[in-house]
C-alpha positions, -999 to 999 in steps of 0.1 A, spaced: 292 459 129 309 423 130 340 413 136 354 381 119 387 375 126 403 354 91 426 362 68 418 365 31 451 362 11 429 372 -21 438 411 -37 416 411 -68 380 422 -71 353 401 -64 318 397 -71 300 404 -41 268 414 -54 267 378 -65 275 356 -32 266 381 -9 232 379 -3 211 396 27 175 381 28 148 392 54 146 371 87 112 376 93 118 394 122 121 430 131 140 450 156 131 485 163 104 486 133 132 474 106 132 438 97 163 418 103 185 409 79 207 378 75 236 364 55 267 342 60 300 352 57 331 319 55 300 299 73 294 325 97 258 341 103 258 375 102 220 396 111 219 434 104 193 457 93 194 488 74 198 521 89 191 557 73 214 585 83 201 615 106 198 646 82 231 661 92 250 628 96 276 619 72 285 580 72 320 565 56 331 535 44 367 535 54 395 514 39 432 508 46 457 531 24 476 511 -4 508 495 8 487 491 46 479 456 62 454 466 84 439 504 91 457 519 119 435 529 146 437 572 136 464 567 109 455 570 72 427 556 55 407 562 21 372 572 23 356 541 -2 322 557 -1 302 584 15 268 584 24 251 616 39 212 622 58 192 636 37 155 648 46 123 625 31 87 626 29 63 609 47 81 600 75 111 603 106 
């Protein structure tokens, strides 16, 4: 997770798919290969993770009319994603 303290006045769509790009590194961390992009200049490195079976992961988002999500107050789950088993591997 990154933090990137700006302020984007903007409160339409956008097209990430199309600026936001992740490419491969070349290097790995813990068998996954690193992933980078930039973000308003800044470098941001990642990698991707699979959920434990069991785990449930959410994308949270701040309710409508909200500036900011309040630390337990309420927020709208934007997408879900749970562990699921898979062959061939932990």
């Amino acid at each position: 997770m990154h933090l990137l303290p700006c302020s984007i006045t903007h409160t339409g769509s956008a097209n990430v798919s199309a600026y936001f790009k992740p490419t491969d590194s070349g290097h790995a961390m813990e068998d996954r290969p690193v992933l980078e992009a930039t973000f308003r200049g800044r470098q941001l490195r990642g990698a991707e993770l699979k959920l434990p079976v069991g785990y449930t992961g959410f994308l949270l988002e701040a309710a409508a009319g909200e500036t900011q999500a309040p630390a337990l107050g309420p927020c709208l789950a934007a997408s879900c994603h749970t562990g699921a088993h898979t062959s061939g591997g932990a």
